[in-house]
Backbone as CSV, one residue per row, in Angstrom:
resi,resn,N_x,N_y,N_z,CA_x,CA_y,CA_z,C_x,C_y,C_z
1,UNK,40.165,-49.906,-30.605,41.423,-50.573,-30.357,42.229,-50.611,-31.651
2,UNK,43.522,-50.133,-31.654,44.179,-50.615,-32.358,45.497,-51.592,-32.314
3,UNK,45.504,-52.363,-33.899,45.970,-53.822,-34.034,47.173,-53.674,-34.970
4,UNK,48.479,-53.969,-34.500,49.541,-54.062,-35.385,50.494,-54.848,-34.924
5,UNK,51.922,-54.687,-35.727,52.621,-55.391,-34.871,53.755,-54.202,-34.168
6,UNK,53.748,-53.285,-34.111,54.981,-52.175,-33.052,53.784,-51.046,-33.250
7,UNK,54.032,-50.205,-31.930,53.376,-49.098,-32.111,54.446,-48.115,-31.527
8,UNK,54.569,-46.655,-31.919,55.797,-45.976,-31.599,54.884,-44.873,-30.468
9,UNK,55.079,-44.331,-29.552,54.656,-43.123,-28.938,54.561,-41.977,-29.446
10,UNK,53.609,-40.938,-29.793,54.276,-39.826,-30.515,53.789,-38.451,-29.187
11,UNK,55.286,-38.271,-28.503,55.358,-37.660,-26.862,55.605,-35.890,-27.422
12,UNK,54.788,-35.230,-26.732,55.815,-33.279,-26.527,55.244,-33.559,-25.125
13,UNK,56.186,-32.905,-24.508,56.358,-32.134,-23.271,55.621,-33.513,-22.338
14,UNK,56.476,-34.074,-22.292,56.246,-35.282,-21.403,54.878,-35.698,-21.291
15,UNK,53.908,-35.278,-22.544,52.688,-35.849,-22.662,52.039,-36.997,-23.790
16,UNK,51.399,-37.991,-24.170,51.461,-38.909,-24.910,49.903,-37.976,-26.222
17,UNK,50.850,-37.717,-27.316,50.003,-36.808,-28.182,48.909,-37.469,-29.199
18,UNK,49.848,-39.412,-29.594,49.280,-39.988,-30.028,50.033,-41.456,-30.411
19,UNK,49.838,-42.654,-31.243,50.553,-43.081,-31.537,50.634,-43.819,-33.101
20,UNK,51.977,-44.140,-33.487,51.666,-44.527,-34.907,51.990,-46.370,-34.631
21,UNK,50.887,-46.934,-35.436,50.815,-48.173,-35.011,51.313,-48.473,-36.944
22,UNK,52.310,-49.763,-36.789,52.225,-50.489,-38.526,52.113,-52.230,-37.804
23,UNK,51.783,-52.394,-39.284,51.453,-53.551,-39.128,52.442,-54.478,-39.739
24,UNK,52.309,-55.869,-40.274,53.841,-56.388,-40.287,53.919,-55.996,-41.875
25,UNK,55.172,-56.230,-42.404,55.452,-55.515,-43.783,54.644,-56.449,-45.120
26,UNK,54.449,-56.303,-46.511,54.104,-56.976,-46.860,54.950,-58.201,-47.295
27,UNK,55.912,-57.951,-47.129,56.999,-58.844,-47.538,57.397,-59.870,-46.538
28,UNK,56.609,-59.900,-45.408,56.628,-60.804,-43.841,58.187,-60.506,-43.519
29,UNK,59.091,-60.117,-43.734,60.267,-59.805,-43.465,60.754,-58.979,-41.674
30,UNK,61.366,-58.769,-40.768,60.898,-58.272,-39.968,61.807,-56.755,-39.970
31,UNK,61.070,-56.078,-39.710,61.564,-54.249,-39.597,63.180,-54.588,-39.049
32,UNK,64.352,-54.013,-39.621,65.192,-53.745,-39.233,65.363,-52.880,-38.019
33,UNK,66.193,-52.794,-37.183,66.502,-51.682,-36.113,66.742,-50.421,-36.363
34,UNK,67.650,-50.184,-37.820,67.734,-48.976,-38.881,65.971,-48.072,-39.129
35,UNK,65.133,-48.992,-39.347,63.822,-48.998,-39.796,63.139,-48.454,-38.821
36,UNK,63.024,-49.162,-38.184,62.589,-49.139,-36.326,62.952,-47.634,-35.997
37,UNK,64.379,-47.100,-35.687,64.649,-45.871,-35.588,64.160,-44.798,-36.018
38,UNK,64.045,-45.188,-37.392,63.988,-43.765,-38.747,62.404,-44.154,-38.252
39,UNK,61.501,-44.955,-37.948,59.728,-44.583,-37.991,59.785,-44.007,-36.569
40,UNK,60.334,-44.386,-35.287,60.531,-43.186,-34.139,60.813,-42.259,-34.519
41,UNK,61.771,-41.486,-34.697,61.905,-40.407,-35.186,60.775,-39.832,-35.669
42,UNK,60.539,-40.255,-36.468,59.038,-39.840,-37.181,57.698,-39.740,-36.364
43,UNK,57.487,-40.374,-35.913,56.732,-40.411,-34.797,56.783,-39.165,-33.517
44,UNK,58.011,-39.289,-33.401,58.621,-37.991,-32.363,58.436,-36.707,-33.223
45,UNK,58.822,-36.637,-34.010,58.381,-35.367,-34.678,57.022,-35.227,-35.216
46,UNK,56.519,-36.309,-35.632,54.728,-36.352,-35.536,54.287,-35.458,-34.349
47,UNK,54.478,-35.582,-33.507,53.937,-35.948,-32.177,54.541,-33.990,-31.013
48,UNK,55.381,-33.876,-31.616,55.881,-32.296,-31.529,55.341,-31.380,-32.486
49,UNK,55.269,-31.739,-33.814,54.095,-30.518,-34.651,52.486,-30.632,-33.850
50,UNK,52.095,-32.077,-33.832,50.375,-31.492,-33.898,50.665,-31.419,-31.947
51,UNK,51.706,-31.248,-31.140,51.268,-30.363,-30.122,51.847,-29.121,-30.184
52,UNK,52.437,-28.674,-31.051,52.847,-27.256,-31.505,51.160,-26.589,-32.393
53,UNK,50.419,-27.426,-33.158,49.537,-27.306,-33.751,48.339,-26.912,-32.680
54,UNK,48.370,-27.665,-31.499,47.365,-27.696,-30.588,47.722,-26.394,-29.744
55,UNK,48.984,-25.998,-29.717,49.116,-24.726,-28.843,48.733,-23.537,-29.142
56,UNK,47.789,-22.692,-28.409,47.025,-21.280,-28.813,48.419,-20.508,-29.234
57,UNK,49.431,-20.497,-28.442,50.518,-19.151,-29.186,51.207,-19.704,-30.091
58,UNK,51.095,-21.286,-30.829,51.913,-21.169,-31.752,51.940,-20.898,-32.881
59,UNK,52.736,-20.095,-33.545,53.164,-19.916,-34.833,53.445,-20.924,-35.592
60,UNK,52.889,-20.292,-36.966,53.059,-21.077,-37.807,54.191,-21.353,-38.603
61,UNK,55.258,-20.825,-38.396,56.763,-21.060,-38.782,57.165,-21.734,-37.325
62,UNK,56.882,-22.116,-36.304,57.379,-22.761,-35.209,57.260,-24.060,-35.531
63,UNK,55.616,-24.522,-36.206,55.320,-25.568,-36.531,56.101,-26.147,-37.616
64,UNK,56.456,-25.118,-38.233,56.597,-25.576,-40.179,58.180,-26.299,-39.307
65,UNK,59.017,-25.041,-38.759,60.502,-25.334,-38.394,60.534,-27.017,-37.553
66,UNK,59.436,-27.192,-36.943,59.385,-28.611,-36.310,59.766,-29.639,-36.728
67,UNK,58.740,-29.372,-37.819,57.978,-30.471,-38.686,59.638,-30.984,-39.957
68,UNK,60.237,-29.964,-40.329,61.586,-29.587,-40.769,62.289,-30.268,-40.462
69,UNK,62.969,-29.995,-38.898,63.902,-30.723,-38.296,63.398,-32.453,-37.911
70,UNK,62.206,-32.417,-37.627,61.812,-34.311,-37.494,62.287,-34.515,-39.192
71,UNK,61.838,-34.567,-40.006,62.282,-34.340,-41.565,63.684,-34.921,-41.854
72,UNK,64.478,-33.706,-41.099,65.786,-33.952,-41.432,66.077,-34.688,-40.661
73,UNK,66.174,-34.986,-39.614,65.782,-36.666,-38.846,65.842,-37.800,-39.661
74,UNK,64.572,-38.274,-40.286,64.229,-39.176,-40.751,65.009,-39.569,-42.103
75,UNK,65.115,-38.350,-43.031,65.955,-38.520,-44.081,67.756,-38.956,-43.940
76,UNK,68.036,-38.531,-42.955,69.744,-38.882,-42.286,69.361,-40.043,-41.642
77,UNK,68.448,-41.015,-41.414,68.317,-42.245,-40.897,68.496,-43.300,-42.165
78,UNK,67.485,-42.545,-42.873,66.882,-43.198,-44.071,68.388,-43.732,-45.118
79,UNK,69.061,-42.279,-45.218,70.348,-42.229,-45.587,71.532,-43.541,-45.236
80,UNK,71.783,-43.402,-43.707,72.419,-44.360,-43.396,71.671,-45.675,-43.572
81,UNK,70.664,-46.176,-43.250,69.995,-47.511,-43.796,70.648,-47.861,-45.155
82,UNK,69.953,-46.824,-45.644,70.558,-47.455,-46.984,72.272,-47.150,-47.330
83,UNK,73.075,-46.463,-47.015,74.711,-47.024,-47.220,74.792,-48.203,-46.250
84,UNK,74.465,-48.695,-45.195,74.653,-49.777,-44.762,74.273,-50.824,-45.996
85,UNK,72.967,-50.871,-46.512,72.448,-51.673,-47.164,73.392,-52.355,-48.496
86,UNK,73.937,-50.690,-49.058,74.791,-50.806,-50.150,76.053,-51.164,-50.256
87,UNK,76.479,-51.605,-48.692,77.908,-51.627,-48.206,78.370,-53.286,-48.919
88,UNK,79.148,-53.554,-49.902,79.764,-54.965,-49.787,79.564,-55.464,-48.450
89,UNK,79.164,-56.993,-49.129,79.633,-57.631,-47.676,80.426,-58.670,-48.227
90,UNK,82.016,-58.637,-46.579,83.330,-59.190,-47.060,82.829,-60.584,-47.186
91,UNK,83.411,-61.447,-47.440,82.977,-63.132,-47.573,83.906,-63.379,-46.395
């Protein structure tokens, strides 16, 4: 069994491949929705390489290109989190 506090699905082809479970932060603070997003993502693209990994015809540039685009995913999440973060706030 596993124990956390969110666990994300990591789905290809309408099948459940695995999942990524975290636990609460160390800072007891609670995961933003920004946060929340960018670790789906991640998860989703987790979850499309190792069933690209598990498939007998796949190539290994199919996988690499996967694994890439979840990547660039996560980093354009990551991105906006943080200009939100850095944004003044008006009084």
């Amino acid at each position: 069994m596993l124990r956390g506090e969110f666990a994300y699905p990591m789905v290809a082809r309408g099948r459940l491949t695995g999942v990524v479970v975290l636990g609460p932060k160390r800072s007891a603070e609670p995961y933003a929705p920004d946060e929340s997003d960018a670790i789906a993502h991640l998860a989703h693209g987790a979850g499309l390489a190792l069933d690209a990994l598990a498939l007998r015809s796949a190539k290994r540039d199919d996988v690499v290109e996967v694994i890439l685009e979840s990547n660039d995913r996560v980093i354009a999440a990551i991105r906006e989190l943080k200009a939100s973060i850095e944004q003044p706030r008006s009084s």
